[in-house]
N, C-alpha and C positions, 0 to 999 in steps of 0.2 A: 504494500500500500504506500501510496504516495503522497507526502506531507504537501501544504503548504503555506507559509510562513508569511504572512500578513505584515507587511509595512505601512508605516502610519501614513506613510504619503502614496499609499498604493491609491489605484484608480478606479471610478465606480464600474466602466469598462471591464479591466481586469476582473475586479470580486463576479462582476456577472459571471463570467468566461468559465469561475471555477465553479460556481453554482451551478450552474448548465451542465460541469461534467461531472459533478456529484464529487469532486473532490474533498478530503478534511482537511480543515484547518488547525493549525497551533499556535498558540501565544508566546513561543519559542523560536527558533530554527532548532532543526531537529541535533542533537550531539552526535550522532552517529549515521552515515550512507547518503543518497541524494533527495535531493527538495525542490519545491517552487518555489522560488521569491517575488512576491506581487510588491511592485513597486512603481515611483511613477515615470519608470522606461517600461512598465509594462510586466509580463511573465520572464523571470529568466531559471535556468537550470543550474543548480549551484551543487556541492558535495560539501558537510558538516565539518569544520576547523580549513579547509579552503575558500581563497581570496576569487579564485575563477568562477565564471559569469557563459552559460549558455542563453544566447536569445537568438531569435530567426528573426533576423532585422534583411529584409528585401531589398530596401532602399540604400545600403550600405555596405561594405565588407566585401566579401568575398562574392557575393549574389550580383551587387553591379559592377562588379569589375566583370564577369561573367556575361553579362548585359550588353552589357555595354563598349568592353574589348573583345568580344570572342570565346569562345569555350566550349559555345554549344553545336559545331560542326562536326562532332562525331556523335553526336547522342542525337544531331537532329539527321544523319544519313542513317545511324540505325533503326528509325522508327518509319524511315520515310517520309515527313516533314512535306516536302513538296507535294505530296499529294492531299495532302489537309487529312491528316488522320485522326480517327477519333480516340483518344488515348487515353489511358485509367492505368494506373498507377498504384499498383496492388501494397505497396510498401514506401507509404508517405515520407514518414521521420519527420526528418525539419522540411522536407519539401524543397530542398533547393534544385534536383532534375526536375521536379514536377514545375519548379518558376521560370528554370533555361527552358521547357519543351511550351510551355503557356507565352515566353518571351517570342517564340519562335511562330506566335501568331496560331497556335492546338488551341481545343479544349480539354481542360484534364481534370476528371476524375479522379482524385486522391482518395485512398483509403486506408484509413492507420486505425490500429488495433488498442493498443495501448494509451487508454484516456489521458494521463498526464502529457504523451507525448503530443497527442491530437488537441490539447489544453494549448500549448506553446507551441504550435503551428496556426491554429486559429487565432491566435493572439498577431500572431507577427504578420497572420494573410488581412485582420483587422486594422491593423496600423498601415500596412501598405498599401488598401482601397482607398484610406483617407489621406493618402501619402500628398503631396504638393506638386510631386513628380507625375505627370499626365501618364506616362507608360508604364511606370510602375503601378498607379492605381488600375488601368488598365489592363495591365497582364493579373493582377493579383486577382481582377474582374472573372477570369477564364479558368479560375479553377474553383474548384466546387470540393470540400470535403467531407468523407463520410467517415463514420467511427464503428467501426465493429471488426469484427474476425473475416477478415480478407477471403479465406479459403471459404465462409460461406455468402456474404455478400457478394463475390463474383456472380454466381451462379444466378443468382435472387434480381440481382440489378438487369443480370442480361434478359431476361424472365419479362423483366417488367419493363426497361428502354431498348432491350435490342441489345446486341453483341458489338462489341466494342471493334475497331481496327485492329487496335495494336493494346497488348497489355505489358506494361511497363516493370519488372521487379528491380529492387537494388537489395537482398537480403545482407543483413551485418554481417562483417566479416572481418575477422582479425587480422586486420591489414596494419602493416606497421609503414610510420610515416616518421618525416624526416622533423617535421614541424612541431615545436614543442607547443605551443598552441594548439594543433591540430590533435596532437595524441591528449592532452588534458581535457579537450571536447571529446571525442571519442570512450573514453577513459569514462567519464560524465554520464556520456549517452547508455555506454554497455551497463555502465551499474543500475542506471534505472530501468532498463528493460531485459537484462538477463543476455545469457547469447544464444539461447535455445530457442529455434525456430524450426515452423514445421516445412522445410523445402520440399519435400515428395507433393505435398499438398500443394504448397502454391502453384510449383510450378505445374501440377496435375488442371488446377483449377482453372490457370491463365490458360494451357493449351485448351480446355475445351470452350471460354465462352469466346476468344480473340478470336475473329475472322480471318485476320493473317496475317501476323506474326505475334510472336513474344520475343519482347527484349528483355535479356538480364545482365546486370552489369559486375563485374569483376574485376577483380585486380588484374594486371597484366598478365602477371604467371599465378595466376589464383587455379584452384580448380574448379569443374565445372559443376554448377547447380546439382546437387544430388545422383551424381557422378555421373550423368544425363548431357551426352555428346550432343554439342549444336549444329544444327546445317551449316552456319555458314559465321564468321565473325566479321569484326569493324576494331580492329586493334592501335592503340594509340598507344604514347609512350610509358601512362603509368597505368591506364585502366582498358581493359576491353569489354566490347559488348557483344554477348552470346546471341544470335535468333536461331529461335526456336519456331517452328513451322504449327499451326493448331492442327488438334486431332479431327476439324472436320473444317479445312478451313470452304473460304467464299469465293466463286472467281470472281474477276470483276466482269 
């Protein structure tokens, strides 16, 4: 269970944000593992007797540099991009592919499992609709998030709007990074959501409701999704992307 820690000058925005996900609250930060810190930059990701700070800030960091110099031309020829695909995104997190493929002009379907996490995603896709920045409010406009258990909302959602183009995975992966910044977010991330994930399922899940293709994304020299060889890859110098063909896919 995921605490989180009420600051005096937290937001009435925020407090809704945790209400809505049924989160608890403490009159402490917690002395021990990770927490929410509601304050007035909003939700961040913190870990007990540490100074570091997780937030999904859009408008800043690493997402507009992303934006705005480049980054997203291997992730937008893996999904096929040029053909305006309809794209869902089985494995949210912070949402920063789901922001690069919504920058790239998609619609995307986010869907993250783990409520704290989908708490401080919708915080930061809130701040960036009201952003000042027209294309960031704009792109933040294109994605839509859902919270529940991926492996059964596939199915449920395809049921009820249709089958998606392309289904998107990034499953967590102990990837070691050079960036001490990056590994203390990571570090962060892993503690509050564990690193046990059901891979056989997702990516069972994404082949049956994707029309045509599944992307999953990887380390360079990572291995493959649930030992599950891909058709075909898009390999770049630290990450690649695996496509995987659906089990009944669509012509055009």
């Amino acid at each position: 269970m995921t605490y989180v820690y009420l600051d005096a000058s937290s937001t009435e925005s925020a407090r809704e944000l945790i209400g809505r996900f049924n989160l608890p609250v403490c009159s402490q930060p917690p002395e021990q593992g990770e927490y929410l810190l509601a304050d007035s930059d909003g939700l961040s990701l913190c870990r007990a007797g540490e100074k570091g700070k997780v937030r999904v800030d859009f408008a800043g960091g690493a997402a507009q540099y992303r934006r705005t110099k480049g980054g997203g031309e291997l992730i937008g020829k893996a999904v096929n991009h040029t053909a305006h695909p309809t794209v869902w995104d089985g494995t949210g997190g912070l949402g920063r592919d789901a922001f690069v493929l919504a920058a790239l002009g998609l619609q995307v379907n986010v869907f993250e499992q783990n409520p704290a996490v989908a708490c401080l995603l919708s915080d930061g896709l809130m701040r960036a609709s009201a952003s000042e920045d027209a294309e960031v409010a704009q792109t933040a406009a294109r994605i839509t998030l859902h919270v529940g258990d991926t492996c059964a909302l596939l199915p449920r959602f395809a049921d009820e709007q249709g089958r998606p183009d392309v289904v998107y995975l990034d499953p967590m992966y102990p990837e070691r990074q050079k960036s001490a910044a990056v590994k203390k977010e990571m570090a962060y991330f892993h503690g509050l959501v564990g690193g046990a994930q059901n891979e056989a399922g997702l990516l069972s899940a994404a082949r049956r409701v994707a029309k045509k293709r599944v992307v999953v994304k990887r380390p360079r020299l990572g291995e493959f999704l649930n030992g599950e060889k891909p058709a075909y890859q898009y390999t770049g110098k630290s990450t690649r992307f695996d496509v995987y063909l659906p089990f009944e896919p669509v012509a055009d």
